[in-house]
N, C-alpha and C positions, 0 to 999 in steps of 0.2 A: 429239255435241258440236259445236257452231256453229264456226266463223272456222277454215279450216285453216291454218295456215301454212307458208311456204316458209324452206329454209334454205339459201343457196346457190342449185341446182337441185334439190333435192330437195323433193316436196309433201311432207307430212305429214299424216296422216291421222288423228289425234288429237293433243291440247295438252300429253302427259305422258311425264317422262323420269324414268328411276331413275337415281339421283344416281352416278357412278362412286366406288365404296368399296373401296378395297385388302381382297384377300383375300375379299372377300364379291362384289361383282359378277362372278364370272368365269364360265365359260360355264355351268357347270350350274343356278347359280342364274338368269342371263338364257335362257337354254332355260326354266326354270320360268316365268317372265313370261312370254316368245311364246306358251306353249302357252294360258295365261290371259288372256293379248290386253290392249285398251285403252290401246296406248303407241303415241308416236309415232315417235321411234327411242330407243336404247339405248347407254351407252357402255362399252368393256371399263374392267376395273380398269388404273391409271396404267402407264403402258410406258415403259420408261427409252431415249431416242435413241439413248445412249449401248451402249444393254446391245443394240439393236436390231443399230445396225451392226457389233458382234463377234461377232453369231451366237451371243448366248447362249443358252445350250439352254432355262432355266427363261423367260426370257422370250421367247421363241418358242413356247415350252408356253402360255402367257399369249397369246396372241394365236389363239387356235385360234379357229375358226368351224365353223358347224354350218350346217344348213339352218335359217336363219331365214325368218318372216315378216318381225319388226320390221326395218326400216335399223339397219344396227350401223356405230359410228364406233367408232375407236381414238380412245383419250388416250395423248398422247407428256407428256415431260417431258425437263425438260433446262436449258441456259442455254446450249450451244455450237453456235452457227447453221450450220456443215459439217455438223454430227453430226447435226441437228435437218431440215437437206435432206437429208440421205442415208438420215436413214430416212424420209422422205416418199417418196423412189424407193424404197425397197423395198416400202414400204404400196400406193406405185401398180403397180407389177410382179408383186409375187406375193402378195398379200392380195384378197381381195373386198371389204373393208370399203368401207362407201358417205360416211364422211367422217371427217375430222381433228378433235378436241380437241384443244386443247391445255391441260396445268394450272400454273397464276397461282395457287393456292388454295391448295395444297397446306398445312397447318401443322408435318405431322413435322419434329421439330428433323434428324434427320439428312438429308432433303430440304432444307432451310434452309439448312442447313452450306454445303453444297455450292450455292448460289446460285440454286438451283433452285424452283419448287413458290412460295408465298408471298414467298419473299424478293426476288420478281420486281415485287411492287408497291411498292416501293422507288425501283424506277429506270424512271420514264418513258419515257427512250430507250432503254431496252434493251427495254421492252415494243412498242415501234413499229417495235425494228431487227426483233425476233424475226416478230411478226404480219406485216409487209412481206414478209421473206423467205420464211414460210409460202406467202402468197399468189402471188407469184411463182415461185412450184414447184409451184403446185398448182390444179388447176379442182375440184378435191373439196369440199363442204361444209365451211366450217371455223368451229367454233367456240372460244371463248377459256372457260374456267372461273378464275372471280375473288370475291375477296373486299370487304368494302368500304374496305380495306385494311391494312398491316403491323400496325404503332404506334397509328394515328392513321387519323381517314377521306379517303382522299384520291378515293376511285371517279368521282367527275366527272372527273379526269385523266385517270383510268384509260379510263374508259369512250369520252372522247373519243379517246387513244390508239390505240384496238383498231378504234374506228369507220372512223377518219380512215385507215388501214392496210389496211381492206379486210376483215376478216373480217366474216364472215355473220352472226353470233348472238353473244352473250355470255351468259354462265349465272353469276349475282352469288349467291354466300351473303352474306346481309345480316347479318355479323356480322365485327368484325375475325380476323386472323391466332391473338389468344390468347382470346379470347371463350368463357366457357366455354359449354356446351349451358343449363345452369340460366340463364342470362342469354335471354332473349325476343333472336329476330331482330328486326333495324331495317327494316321493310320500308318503312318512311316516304320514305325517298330515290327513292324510283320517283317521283314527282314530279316531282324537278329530274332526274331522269336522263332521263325526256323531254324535257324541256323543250331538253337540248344535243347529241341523238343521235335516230336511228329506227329505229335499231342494232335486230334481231329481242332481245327482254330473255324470258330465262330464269328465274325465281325460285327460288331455293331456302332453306330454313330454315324448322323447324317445323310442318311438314305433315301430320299423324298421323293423320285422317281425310277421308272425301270431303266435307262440310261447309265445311271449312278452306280445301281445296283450290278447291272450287267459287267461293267468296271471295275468294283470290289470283288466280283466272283473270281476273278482273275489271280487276285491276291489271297484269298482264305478257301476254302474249303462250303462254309457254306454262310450264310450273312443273316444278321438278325434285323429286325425292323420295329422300331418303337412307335413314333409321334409320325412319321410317314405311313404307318399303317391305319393308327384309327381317324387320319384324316381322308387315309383315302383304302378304304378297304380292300380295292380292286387289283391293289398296286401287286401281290403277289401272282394271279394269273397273267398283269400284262408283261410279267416278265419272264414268266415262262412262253407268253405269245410273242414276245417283244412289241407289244405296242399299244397305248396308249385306249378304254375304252371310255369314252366321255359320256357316251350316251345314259349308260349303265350306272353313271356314278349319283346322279338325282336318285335314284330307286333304293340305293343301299341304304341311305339314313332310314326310310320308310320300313326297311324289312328289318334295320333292329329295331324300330319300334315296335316291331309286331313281338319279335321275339322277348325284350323286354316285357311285352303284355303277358306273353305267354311264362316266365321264367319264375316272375315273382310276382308277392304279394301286393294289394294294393298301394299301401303305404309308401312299398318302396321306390313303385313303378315311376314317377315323375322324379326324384333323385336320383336315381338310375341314368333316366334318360340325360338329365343336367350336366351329368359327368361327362358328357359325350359332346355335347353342343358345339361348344368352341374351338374342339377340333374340325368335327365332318361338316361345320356349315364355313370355315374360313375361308375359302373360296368361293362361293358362292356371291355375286354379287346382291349386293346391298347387305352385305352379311354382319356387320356392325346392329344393323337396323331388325334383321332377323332375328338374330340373338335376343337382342332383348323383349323382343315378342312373344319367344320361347321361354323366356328364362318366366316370364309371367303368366305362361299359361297354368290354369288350373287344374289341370287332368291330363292324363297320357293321352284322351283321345281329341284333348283342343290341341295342344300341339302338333297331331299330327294334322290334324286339317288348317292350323297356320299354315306346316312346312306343304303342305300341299297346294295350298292355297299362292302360297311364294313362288315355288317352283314355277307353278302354271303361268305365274305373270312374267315370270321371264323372258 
């Protein structure tokens, strides 16, 4: 794939990111992506500053790394700029991660609540105090994840905000704060969001094949992929192939099971995998029927021999 880009100092070696999804991006599943290549970095699930700097156990669990290929960035979250530099020293001290997210996107109402995630596009100056302060603590790659805004579209603000502040990238879902998914992204605004920034632009929204994808490249820099990705893992190599590998797409649910086995602890191995289901088996025929075969299996290792068991009756 043509144009690489740089984010920060960091090259990039292909134009495509999995979208950071609570619960679903965490390292077994991005261990499944590296291993099946065509990305250019990757970001963990959302990390609380807050939860960072008390040393909390399950979010320090959440920050684990592996031997990656891909660049992995952390996404923090927050609204309290002490909290928000003091876990940027810890990310720079004792993490390997090769750069900073931060998330503006967020729409969980209990991220909201709390002033955090979404509710950030709201207030102008607190998105310039926040991305400033970033910068100034940090030489790491950093990018901003944003919406096109709260209520109402305000992202030209926004976007010039984030610009004028210093960070490197911006990653826009082109849909507001309450937008549902059956609503079409607005990708229309990439127009005037050039036209006031040079800002590196991420795209994200509605990407479900390499087709799609190959056509928003056209328009941003480089395209992120959320619900198109953990349904179909593959989708980032066949777009750097351009096409399509079907054969290959049975096997991947199989290899994060394994990974899953491999990652965590008992307990958490069959919730783990739960979280996954209803994406990477919707295609699959009889996949209604699948599902809840899955959803009632008793251990990581009867599921996998349902899904295997399915597969082959195909």
């Amino acid at each position: 794939m043509k144009k690489n880009i740089k984010i920060g100092n960091l090259e990039l070696k292909y134009r495509t990111v999995p979208a950071p999804m609570a619960g679903l991006t965490d390292i077994a599943f991005r261990k499944l992506l590296d291993n099946i290549g065509g990305i250019g970095y990757m970001v963990s699930e959302m990390i609380s500053a807050d939860g960072m700097i008390r040393r909390n156990e399950k979010t320090f669990e959440m920050m684990r790394l592996s031997e990656f290929k891909t660049p992995q960035f952390i996404q923090l979250f927050g609204n309290n700029i002490s909290s928000i530099i003091k876990a940027i020293k810890i990310i720079e001290n004792e993490t390997e991660f090769d750069g900073i997210d931060f998330n503006m996107g967020c729409p969980a109402k209990k991220i909201v609540k709390k002033g955090s995630g979404s509710a950030l596009l709201k207030d102008t100056d607190k998105i310039k105090e926040i991305v400033s302060a970033m910068r100034n603590t940090t030489t790491l790659p950093l990018s901003i994840k944003v919406r096109l805004g709260f209520e109402s579209v305000n992202i030209l603000q926004t976007i010039k905000a984030i610009s004028d502040s210093g960070a490197d990238a911006v990653a826009i879902h082109f849909r507001l704060r309450g937008t549902p998914y059956t609503i079409p992204a607005e990708w229309n605004y990439i127009k005037a969001i050039r036209e006031i920034s040079n800002i590196t632009l991420i795209g994200n929204g509605d990407i479900f094949d390499y087709n799609t994808a190959l056509e928003k490249l056209k328009l941003v820099d480089l395209i992120m992929i959320g619900r198109g990705a953990i349904s179909n893992p593959l989708i980032f190599s066949e777009i750097e192939k351009k096409q399509s590998n079907d054969e290959l797409k049975q096997e991947t649910f199989l290899k994060l099971i394994e990974l899953i086995d491999h990652y965590y602890e008992e307990k958490l191995k069959l919730p783990k995998l739960k979280s996954f289901i209803r994406y990477m088996i919707a295609e699959k025929p009889d996949s209604k029927a699948l599902r809840l075969k899955l959803y009632k299996a008793k251990s990581l290792n009867e599921a996998k021999i349902i899904y295997k068991h399915s597969v082959l009756s195909y």
